[in-house]
C-alpha positions in Angstrom: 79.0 63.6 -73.9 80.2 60.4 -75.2 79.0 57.6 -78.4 78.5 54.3 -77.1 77.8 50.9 -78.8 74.0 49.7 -78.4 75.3 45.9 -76.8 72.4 44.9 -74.8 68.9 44.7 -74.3 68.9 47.7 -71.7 70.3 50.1 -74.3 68.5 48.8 -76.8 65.1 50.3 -74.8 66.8 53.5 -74.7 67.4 53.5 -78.6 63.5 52.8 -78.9 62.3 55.1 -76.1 64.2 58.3 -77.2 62.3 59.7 -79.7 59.4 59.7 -77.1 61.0 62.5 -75.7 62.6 63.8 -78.9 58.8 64.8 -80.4 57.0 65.0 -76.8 55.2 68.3 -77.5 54.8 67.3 -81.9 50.9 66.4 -82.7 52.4 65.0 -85.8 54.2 62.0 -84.7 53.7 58.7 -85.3 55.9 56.5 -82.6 57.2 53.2 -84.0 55.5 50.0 -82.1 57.9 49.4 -79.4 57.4 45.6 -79.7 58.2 45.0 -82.8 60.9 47.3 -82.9 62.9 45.8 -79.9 62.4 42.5 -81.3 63.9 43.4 -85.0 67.1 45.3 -83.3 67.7 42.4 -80.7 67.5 40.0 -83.8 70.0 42.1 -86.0 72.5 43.7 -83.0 72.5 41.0 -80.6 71.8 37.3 -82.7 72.5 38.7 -86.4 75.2 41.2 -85.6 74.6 42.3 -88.8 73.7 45.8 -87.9 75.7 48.2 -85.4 73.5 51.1 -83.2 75.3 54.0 -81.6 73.9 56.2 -79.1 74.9 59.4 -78.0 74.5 60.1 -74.2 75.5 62.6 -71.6 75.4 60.8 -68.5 71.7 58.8 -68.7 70.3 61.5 -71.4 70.0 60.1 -75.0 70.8 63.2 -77.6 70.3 60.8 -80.2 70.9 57.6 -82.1 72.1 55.9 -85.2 71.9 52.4 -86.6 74.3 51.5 -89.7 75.2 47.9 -91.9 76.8 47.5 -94.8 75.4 46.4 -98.0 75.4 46.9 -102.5 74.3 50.1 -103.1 73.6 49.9 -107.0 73.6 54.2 -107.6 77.1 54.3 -106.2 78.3 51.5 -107.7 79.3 49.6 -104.4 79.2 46.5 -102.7 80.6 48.2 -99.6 78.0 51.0 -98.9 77.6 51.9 -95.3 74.1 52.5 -94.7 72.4 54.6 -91.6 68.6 54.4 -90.5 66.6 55.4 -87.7 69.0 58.9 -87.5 67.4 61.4 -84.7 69.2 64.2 -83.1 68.7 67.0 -80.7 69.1 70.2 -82.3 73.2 70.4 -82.0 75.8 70.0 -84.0 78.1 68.5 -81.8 76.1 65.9 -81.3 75.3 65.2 -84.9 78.7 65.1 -86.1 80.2 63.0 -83.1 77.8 60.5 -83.6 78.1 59.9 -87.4 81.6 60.9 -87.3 82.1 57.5 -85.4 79.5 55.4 -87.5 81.7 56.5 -90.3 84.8 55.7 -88.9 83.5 52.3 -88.0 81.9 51.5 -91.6 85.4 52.6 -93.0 87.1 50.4 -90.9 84.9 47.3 -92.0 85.5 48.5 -95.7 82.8 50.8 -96.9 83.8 53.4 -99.8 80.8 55.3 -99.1 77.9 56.3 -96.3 74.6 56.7 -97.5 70.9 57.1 -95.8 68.4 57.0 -94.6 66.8 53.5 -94.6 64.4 51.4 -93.1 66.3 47.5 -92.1 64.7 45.1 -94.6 63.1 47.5 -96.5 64.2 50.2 -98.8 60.9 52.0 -99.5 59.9 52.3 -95.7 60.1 55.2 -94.2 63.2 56.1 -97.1 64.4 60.0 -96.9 65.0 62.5 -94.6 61.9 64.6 -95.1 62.7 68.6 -96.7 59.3 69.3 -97.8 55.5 68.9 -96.4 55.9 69.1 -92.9 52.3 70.7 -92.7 50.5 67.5 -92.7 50.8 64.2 -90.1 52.5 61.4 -92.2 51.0 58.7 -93.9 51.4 54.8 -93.4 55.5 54.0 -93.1 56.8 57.3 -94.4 59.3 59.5 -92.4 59.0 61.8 -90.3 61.4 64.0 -88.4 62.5 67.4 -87.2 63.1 70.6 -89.6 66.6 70.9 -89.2 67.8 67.3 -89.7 68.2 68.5 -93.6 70.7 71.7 -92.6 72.4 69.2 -89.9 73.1 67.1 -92.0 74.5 68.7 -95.1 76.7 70.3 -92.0 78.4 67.3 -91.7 79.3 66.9 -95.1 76.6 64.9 -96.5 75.1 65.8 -100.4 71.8 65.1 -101.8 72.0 62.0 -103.7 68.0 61.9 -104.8 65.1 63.1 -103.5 61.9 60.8 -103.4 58.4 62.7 -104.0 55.0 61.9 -102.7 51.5 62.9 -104.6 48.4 63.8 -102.8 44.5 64.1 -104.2 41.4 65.2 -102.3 39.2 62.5 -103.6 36.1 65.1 -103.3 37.9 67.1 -105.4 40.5 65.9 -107.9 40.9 68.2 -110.4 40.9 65.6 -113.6 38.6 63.1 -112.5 36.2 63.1 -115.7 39.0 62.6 -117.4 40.5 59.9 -115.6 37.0 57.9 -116.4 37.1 58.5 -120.0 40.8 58.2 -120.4 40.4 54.9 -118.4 37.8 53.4 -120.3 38.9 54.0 -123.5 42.3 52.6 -122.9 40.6 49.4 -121.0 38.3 49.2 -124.4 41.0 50.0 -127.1 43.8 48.1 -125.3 41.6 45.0 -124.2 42.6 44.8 -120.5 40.7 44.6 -117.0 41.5 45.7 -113.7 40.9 42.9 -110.9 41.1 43.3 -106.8 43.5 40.7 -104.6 42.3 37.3 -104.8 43.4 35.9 -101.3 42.2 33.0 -102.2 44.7 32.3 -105.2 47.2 34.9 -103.8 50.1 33.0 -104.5 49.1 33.5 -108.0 48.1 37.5 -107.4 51.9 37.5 -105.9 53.7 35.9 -109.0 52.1 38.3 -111.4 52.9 41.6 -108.9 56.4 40.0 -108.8 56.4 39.7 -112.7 55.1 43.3 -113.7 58.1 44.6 -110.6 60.8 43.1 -111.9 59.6 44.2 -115.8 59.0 47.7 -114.8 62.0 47.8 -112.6 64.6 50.2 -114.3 68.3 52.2 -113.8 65.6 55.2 -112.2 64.2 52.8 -109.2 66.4 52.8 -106.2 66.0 49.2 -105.6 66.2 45.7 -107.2 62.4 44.2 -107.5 62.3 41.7 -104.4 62.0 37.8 -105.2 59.1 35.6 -104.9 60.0 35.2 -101.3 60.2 38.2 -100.3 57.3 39.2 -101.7 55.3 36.5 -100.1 56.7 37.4 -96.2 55.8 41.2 -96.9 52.1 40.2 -97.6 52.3 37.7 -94.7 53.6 40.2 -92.4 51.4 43.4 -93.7 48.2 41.3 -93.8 46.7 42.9 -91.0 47.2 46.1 -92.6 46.1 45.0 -96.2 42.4 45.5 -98.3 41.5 43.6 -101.0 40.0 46.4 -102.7 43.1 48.9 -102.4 45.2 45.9 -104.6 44.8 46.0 -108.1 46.4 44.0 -110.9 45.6 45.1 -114.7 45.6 42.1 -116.8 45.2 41.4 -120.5 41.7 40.1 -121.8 43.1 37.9 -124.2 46.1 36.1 -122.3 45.9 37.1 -118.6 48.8 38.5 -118.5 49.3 41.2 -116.0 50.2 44.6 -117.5 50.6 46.5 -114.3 49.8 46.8 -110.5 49.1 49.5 -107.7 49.2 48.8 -104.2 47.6 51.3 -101.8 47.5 50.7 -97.7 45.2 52.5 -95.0 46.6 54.9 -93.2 47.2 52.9 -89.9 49.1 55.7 -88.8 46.9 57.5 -87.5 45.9 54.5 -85.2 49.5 53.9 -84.3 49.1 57.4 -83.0 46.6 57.1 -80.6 48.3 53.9 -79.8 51.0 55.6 -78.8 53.9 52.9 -80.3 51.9 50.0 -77.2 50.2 46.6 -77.7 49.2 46.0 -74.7 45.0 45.7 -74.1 44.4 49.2 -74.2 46.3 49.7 -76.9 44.4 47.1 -79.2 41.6 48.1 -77.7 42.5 51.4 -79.5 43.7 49.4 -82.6 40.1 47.4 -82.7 38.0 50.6 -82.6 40.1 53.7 -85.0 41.1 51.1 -87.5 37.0 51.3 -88.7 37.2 54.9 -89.2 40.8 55.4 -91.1 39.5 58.1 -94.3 43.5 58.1 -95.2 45.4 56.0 -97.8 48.5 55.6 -99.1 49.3 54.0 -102.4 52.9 52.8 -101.8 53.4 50.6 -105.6 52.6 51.6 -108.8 54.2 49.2 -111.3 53.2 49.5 -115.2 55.4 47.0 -117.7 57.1 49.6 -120.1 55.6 48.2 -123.1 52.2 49.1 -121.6 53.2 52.3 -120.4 51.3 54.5 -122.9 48.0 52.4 -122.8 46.3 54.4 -119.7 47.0 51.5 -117.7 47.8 53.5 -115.1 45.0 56.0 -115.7 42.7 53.0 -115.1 44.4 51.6 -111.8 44.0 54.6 -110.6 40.7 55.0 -111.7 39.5 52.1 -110.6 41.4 52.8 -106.9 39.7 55.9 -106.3 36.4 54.2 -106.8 37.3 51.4 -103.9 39.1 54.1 -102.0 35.6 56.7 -102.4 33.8 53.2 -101.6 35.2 52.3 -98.0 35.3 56.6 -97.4 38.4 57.7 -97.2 38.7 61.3 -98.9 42.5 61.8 -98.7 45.1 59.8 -100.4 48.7 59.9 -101.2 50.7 58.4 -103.6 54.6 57.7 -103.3 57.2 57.7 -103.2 58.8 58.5 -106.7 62.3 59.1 -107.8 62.6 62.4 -109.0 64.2 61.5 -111.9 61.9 58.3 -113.0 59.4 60.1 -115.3 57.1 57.2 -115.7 55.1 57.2 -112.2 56.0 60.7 -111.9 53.9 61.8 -114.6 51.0 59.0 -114.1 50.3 60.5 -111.2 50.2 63.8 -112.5 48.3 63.1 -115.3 45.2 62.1 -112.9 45.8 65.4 -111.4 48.4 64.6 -108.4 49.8 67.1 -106.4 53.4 67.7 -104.5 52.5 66.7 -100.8 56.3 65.7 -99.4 59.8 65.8 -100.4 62.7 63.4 -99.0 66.0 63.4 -99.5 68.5 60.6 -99.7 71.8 61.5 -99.0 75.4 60.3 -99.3 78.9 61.0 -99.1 82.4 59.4 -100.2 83.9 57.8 -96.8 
């Protein structure tokens, strides 16, 4: 067995194609679209170099893969933070701690302090965690997924918990506090003077400059990321468009002013299509896309945003009031919401105080290098 460098566009297939064969025989999951995948890693290991890739091999076999960079991590107080994504392993040791023995010693020798993961590139709340909890159910749109004993593997190799990221789930048939979710709701939207509207697309830029202001407001010590910028912002709507309804994107505003008070953000659950798509674009494949996207009854609600001031106004009651309705609306009866930091009480106890439930668990983990 031996780690080699991911340098060209033939390994590069072999970094996608593995976990193929990793999860052949596991209904649950969902394979990444091969396309798009191979174009991001060419951009970031072959023009960008801003990313390294590691594979570990024995002869042709791939027994798994790892791809690091180096950026501020804000918990550990680091500008030098070597970061790891996209981690899977067959179930040995050996090869675990080979592989992300060397990505260590190469962060280290390019100045990290510390190695910390997982991570999606570009995108810190995208499939984030290593999941420990709620293996039961398929995943939902851009969480993780991976195999049982990644968490035990792991922690063998000396990595700790650093946080652990929750995800809520409600039966829409049945959630538990629902008539009080309508009268908490309208109260608050009545006593407080405030309105929930959907998306405008056409005055998003607007839409996108008040979800950008209630982020960056609500954005505390707790959140494991900055809010993104204006820009960054406006390419995540760009590039999810396909995947976005209007009616799943709520902003609260005030009656008086217009001012937005707080904002949820909830996606279909195109993961279930990207399974039957089986990670292809070709014509079958959008075939596939064109037809199962009409009959997704699966969401996910992947913001929830409430300006701290207007924190104990129901706002969030009435977001998610008002989501359940359009969610109920377009029929989908299952619907999770996440994730959380474990130790940022605010969301954490919205969602429970409409009567959410643990689904999932992930961890984030990290170690001094």
């Amino acid at each position: 067995m031996q780690i080699i460098t991911v340098d060209d566009k033939r390994l590069i297939r072999k970094f996608v194609e593995f976990p193929d064969m990793l999860y052949a025989d596991d209904p649950h999951y969902v394979p990444y679209m091969k396309a798009d995948l191979t174009r991001t890693l060419r951009q970031l290991l072959l023009r960008d170099k801003s990313y390294f890739a590691l594979l570990a091999v024995d002869g042709e076999r791939v027994l798994g893969r790892v791809l690091c960079t180096i950026s501020r991590n804000k918990q550990l107080d680091t500008d030098k933070c070597g970061f790891f994504s996209m981690f899977e392993c067959v179930h040995d040791q050996t090869v675990c701690d080979m592989m992300l023995g060397e990505a260590t010693r190469r962060l280290r020798e390019m100045g990290a302090t510390h190695l910390s993961g997982t991570y999606f590139p570009y995108d810190q709340d995208n499939r984030r965690g290593i999941l420990v909890e709620g293996f039961e159910r398929a995943p939902l749109i851009f969480t993780s997924y991976n195999k049982t004993y990644y968490d035990s593997m792991l922690t063998r190799f000396g990595l700790m918990k650093h946080a652990d990221t929750l995800e809520y789930k409600f039966e829409l048939a049945d959630v538990p506090k629902k008539d009080k979710v309508a009268r908490v709701a309208q109260y608050a939207q009545k006593r407080f003077r405030f309105h929930v509207d959907t998306v405008n697309w056409r005055q998003v830029d607007k839409d996108i400059a008040d979800l950008h202001t209630v982020m960056e407001a609500a954005t505390t010590e707790a959140i494991y990321q900055d809010a993104p910028g204006i820009d960054a912002l406006n390419s995540i709507v760009k590039n999810w468009r396909r995947y976005l309804e209007k009616d799943y994107i709520l902003i609260a505003r005030s009656d008086e002013t217009g001012e937005p008070l707080g904002v949820v953000v909830a996606l279909p659950d195109f993961f279930d299509v990207f399974r039957k798509m089986r990670g292809e674009t070709n014509i079958h494949a959008l075939t596939v896309f064109a037809k199962a996207r009409k009959h997704i009854t699966s969401a996910r609600a992947i913001l929830q945003y409430v300006i701290p001031k207007y924190q104990a106004m129901g706002v969030a009651m009435a977001l998610y009031f008002r989501l359940f309705q359009n969610l109920n609306a377009h029929g989908v009866d299952y619907v999770e919401c996440g994730t959380m930091m474990e130790d940022n009480p605010q969301p954490n106890d919205a969602i429970r105080g409409v009567g959410g439930e643990l689904a999932r668990r992930y961890r984030i983990y990290y170690k001094e290098i």
